[in-house]
C-alpha positions in Angstrom: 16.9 -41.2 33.4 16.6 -37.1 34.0 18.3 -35.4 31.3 21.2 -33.6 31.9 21.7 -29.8 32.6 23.8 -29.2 29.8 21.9 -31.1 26.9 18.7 -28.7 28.1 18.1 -25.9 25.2 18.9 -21.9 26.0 16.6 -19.6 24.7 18.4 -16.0 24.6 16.9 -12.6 24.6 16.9 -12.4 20.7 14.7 -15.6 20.3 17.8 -17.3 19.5 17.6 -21.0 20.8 21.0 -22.7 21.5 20.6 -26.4 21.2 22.5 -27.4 24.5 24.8 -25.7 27.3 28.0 -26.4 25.8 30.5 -24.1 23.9 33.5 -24.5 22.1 35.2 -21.2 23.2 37.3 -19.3 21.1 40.7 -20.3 20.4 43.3 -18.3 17.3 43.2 -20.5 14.8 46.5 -19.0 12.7 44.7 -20.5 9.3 44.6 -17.3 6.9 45.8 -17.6 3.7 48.7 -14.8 3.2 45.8 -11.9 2.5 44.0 -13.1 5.5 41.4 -14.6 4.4 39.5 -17.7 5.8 40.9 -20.8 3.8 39.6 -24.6 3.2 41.7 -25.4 6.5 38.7 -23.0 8.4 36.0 -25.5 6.8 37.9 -28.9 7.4 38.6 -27.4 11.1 34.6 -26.5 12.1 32.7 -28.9 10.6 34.6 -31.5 12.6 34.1 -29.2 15.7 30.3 -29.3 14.9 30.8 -32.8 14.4 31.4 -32.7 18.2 28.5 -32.1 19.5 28.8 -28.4 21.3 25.4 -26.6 20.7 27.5 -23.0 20.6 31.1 -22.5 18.5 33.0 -19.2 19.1 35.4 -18.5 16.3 39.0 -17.3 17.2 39.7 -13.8 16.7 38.2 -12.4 13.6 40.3 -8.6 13.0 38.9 -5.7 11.8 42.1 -4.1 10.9 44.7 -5.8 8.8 48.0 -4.0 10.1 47.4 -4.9 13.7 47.1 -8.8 14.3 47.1 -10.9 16.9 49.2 -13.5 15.2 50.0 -13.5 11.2 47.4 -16.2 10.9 44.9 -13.9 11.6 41.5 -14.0 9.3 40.8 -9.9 9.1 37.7 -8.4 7.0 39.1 -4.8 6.2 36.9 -3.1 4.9 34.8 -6.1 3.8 35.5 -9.2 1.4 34.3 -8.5 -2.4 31.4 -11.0 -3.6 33.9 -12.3 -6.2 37.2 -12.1 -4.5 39.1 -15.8 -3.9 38.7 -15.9 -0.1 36.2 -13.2 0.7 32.7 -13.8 0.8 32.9 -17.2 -0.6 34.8 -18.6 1.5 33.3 -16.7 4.7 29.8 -18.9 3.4 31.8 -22.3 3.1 33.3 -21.9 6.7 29.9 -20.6 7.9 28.0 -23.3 6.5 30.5 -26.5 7.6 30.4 -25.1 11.2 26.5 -24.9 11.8 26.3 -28.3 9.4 24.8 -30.0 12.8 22.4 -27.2 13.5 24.4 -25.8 16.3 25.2 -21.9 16.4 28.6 -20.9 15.2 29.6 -17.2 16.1 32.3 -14.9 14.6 34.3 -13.4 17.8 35.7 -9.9 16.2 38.5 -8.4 17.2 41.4 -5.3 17.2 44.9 -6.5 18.9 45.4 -3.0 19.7 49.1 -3.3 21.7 49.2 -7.1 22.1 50.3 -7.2 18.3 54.0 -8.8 18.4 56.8 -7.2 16.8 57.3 -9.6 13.8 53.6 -9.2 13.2 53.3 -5.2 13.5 56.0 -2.8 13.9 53.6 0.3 14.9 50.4 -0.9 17.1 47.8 1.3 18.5 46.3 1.1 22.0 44.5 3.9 23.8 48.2 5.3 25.2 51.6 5.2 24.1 52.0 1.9 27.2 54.2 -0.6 25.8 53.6 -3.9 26.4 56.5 -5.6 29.5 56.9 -8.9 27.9 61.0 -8.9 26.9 60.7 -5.9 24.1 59.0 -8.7 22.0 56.1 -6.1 21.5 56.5 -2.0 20.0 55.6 1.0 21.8 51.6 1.8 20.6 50.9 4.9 19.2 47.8 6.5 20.8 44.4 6.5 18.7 43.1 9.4 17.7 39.8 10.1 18.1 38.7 10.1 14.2 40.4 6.2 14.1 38.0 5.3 17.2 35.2 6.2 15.6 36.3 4.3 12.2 36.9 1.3 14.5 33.6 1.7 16.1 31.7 1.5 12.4 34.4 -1.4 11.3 33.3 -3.8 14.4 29.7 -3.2 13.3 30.6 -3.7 9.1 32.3 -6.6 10.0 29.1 -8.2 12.2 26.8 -7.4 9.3 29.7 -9.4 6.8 29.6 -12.2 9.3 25.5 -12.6 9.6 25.4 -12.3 5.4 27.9 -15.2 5.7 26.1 -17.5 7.8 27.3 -17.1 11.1 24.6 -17.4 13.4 25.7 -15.0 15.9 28.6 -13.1 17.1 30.8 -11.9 20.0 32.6 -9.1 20.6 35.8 -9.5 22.5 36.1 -7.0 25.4 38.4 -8.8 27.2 42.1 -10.4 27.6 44.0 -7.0 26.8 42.7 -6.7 23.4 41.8 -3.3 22.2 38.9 -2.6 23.7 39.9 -4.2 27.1 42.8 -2.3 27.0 40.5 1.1 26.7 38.5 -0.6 29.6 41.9 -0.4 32.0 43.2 2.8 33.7 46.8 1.2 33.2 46.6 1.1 29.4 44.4 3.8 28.5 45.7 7.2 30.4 44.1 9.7 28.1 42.4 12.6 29.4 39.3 13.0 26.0 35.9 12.0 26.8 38.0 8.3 25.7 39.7 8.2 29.2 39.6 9.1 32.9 37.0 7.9 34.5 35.5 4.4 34.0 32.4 6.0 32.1 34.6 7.4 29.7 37.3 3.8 29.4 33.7 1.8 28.7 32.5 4.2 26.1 34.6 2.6 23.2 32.8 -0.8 24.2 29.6 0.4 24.6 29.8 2.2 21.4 30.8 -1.1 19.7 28.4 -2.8 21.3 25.9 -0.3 19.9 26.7 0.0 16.1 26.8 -4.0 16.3 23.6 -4.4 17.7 22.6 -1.9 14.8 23.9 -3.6 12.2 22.2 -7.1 12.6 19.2 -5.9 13.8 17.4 -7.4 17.2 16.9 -11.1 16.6 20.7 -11.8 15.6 22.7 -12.6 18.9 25.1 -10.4 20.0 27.7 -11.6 22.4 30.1 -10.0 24.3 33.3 -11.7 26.4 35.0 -9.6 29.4 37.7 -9.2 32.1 36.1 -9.8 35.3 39.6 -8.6 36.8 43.0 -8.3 34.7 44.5 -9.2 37.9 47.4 -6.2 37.7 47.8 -3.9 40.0 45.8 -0.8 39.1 44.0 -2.0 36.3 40.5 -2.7 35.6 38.8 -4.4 38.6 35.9 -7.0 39.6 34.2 -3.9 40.8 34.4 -1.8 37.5 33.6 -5.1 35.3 30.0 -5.3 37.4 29.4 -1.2 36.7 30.2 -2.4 32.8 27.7 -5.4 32.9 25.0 -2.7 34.2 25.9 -0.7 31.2 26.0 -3.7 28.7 22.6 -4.8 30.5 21.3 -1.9 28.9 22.4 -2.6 25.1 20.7 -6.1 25.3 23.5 -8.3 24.3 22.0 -11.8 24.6 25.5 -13.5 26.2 27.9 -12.2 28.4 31.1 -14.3 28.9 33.6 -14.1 32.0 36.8 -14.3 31.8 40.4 -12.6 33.1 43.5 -11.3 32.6 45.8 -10.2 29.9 49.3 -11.1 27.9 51.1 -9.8 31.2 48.9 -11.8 33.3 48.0 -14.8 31.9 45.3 -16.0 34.1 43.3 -17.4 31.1 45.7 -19.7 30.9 46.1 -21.0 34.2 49.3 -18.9 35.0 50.1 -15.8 36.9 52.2 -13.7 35.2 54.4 -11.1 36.2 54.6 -10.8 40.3 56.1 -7.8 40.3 52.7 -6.1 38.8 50.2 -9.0 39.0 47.2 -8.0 41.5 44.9 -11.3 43.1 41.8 -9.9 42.9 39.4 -10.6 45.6 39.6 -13.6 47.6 38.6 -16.9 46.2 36.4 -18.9 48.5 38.4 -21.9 49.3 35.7 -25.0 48.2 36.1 -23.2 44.7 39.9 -22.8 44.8 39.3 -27.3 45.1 36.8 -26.8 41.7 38.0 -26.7 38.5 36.7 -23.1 36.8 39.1 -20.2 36.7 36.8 -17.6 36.9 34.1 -19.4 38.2 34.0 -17.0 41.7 34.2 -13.7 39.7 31.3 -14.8 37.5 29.3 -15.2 40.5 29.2 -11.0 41.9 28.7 -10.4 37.8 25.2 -13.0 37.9 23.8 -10.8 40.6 24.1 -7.4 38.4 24.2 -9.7 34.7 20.6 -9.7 32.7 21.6 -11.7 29.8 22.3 -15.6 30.3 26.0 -16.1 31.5 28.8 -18.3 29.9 32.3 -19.0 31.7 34.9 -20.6 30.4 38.4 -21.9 31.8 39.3 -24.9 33.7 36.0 -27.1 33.5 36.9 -30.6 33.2 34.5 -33.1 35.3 31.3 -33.4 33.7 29.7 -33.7 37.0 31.4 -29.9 38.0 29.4 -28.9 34.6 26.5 -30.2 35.2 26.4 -28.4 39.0 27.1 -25.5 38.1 24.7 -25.0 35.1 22.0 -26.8 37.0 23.2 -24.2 40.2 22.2 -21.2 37.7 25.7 -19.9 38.4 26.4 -20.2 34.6 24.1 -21.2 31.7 26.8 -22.4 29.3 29.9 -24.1 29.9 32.7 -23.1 27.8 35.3 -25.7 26.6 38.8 -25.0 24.7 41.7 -26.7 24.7 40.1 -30.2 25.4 38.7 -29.8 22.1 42.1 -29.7 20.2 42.5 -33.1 21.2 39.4 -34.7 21.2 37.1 -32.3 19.0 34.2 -35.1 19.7 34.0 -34.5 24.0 30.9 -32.3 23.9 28.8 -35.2 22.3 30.8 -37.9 24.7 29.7 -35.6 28.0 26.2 -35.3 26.9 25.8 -38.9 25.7 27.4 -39.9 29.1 30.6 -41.5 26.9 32.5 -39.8 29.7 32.4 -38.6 32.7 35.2 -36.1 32.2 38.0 -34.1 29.6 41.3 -35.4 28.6 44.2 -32.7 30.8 47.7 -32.9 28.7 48.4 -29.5 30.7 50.2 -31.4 34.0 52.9 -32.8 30.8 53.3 -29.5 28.5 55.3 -27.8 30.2 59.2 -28.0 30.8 59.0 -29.0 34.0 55.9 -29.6 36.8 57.8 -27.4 39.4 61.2 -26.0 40.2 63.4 -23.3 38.7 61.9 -24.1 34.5 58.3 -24.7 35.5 55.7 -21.4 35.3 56.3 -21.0 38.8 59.8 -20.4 37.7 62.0 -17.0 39.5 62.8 -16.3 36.1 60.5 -14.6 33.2 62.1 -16.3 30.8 61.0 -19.6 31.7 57.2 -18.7 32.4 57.3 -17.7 28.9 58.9 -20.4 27.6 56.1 -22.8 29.5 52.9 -20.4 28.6 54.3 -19.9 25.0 54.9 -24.0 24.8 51.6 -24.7 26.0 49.9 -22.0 23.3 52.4 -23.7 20.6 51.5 -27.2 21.8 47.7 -26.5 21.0 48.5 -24.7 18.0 49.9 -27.9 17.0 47.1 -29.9 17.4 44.7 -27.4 15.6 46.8 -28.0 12.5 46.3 -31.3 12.8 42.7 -31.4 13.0 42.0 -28.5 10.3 44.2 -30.7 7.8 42.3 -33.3 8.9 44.5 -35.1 10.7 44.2 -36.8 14.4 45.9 -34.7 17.2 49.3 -36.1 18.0 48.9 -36.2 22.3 52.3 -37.5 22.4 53.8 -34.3 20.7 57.0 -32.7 22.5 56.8 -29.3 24.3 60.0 -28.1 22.3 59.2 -29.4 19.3 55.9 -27.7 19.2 57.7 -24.4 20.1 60.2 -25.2 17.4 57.5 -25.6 14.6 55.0 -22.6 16.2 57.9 -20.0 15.8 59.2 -21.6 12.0 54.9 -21.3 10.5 54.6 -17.7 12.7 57.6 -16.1 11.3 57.2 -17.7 7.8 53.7 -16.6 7.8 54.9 -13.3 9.1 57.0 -12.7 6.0 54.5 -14.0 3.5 51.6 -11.7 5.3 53.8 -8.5 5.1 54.9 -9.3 1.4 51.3 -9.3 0.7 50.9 -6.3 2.2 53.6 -4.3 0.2 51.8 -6.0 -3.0 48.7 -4.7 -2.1 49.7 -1.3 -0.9 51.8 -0.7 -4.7 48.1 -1.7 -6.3 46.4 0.5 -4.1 49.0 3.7 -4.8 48.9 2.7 -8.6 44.8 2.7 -8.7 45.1 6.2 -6.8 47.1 7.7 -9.2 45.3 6.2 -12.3 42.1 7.8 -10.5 43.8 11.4 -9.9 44.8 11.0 -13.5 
């Protein structure tokens, strides 16, 4: 019997092998203790993902700025963990060293919210521009970077890679895309300075590249250095299909060793299956109708980025037949299939697809939602109620990580509202507990300020 495309090896440009085409791709964990750093829960949580099977793991957003998360459960290395601190280094080894316990790759994915930091989180975010975020005032008005606080970020995304690879992580990935910080410099929309930051799409790529750059500095040439991007936010007058193929070229040239596709933003949702706001959401280009009847998202966009791409290509989104998977890596029109939320369920489906268990992903997204169609499904007239079905279906797998990283068995049969219902009571009590932490720390650092001026 021929062996499958996606238990065939991947050699990237580094020298790095990954042991088969599957990835876990990243998903927020919320599993921080209340200073943010990676916890036992991290360790219980990855070594039954490598368990699993998937030759590549991509850790959930890793920040590189502790006053601007992403959610309160946020692991963020600001400036860098001390060798002897409870948490820092440590524990960075132990959740290094339980994911890659299979002899797969696990990669840190590192991160700045930038605007998409929620208002119980941070009350002052930062983004390129003063554009506040149109999701029901639940987000602040960012304050524009300035251009001495770029160039700090730039040399924290690269401290922070070097941290990760003297941890054990065997790789990581730089997020570029879902209206993050530097996807949000990347969009004419968001970012409307007028400094060599801003303007023309040379200028909105610069703060990627320049990340990028450091990164690749840091670890050297034979550490892999990943990055995940828009191919299209899908809003009208934002960053294109067209301008994410002028970015590969660019990236091309920093020799990143995996590029992954993906789209869209908070506003539009399209990682998530859902469209967003109608009243600003742009389609992108037309979707050839035999892939609209496939299963990837961003499958079509990942095909005009191939043709410019250099480095091996990963897409994510959708996938759940193993015969799609295997077509399209055998195809060449992606080398590694990226899997999410099927994992929160069943962490073990990478080893059932490649051991031909099964021939395809358990879907629990037709039942977690409010209703399949009609005025409270996503398609609903009303805001409200799209966000009440995307935010149920984030809170739903949110659930079910909890579950496996207290080692637990995911709980399929869990409610939409109850999920919501517990999500918001561990976000907002980790809210509090995080900015109480905060205040503690900031009176130590004042008092060992003035003891030093002393």
């Amino acid at each position: 019997m021929p062996q499958s495309p996606l238990a065939q090896p991947l050699k990237l440009p580094c020298g790095a092998v990954l042991p088969n085409r599957i990835a876990k791709a990243a998903m927020t964990e919320g599993l921080s203790d209340d200073q943010l750093h990676a916890t036992h829960r991290h360790e219980t949580l990855y070594r039954r993902w490598s368990d699993g099977g998937a030759g590549l793991l991509i850790t959930g957003n890793v920040m590189i700025d502790h006053r601007v998360l992403e959610r309160p459960g946020n692991v963020a290395i600001d400036p860098a963990p001390a060798e002897g601190e409870p948490g820092g280094m440590a524990q960075l080894r132990a959740w290094a060293k339980a994911g890659t316990r299979n002899g797969n790759h696990l990669w840190m994915q590192i991160s700045h919210a930038g605007r998409q930091s929620p208002r119980y989180v941070t009350s002052r975010p930062m983004g390129p521009s003063a554009v506040q975020l149109s999701l029901m005032g639940n987000y602040a008005r960012p304050r524009a970077l300035t251009e001495p606080e770029i160039l700090d970020f730039i040399q924290r995304f690269a401290n922070v890679a070097r941290i990760a690879k003297d941890a054990g992580f065997t790789g990581v990935q730089v997020h570029g895309a879902h209206g993050y910080l530097l996807s949000s410099f990347l969009s004419p929309v968001t970012n409307q300075r007028t400094d060599r930051w801003g303007g023309a799409l040379e200028n909105r790529a610069r703060f990627l590249l320049e990340v990028v750059r450091a990164t690749r500095a840091a670890v050297g040439p034979e550490f892999p250095v990943a990055v995940k991007l828009n191919s299209d936010d899908f809003r009208k007058g934002g960053f294109t299909l067209d301008e994410s193929v002028r970015a590969v070229r660019w990236l091309n040239e920093e020799g990143i060793d995996l590029l992954e596709v993906s789209g869209g933003t908070y506003e539009q949702p399209r990682l998530l299956g859902y469209s967003g706001d109608a009243d600003t959401a742009s389609d992108g280009p037309a979707m050839r109708e035999n892939t609209r009847k496939r299963e990837a998202y961003f499958l079509d966009y990942a095909q005009t980025i191939r043709e410019v791409c250099d480095c091996p290509l990963m897409v994510t989104g959708g996938f759940r037949t193993c015969t799609f998977m295997e077509e399209v890596v055998a195809s060449g029109e992606t080398d590694v299939v990226g899997l999410g939320r099927p994992l929160c369920t069943e962490p073990d489906t990478p080893r059932d697809l490649l051991e031909g268990c099964i021939d395809k992903t358990i879907c629990h997204e037709d039942h977690v939602k409010l209703a399949q169609r009609g005025f409270f499904s996503p398609t609903s007239p009303l805001m409200p109620f799209k966000i009440i079905n995307v935010l149920g279906g984030q809170a739903w797998y949110y659930q079910q990580i909890f579950r496996l990283a207290d080692d637990e068995e995911a709980d399929p049969n869990l409610g939409i509202l109850k999920a919501i219902g517990a999500y918001l009571k561990d976000e907002l009590s980790r809210a509090r507990r995080v900015k109480k932490s905060r205040r503690h720390q900031s009176s130590i650092s004042e008092a060992v300020a003035e003891q030093s001026g002393a």
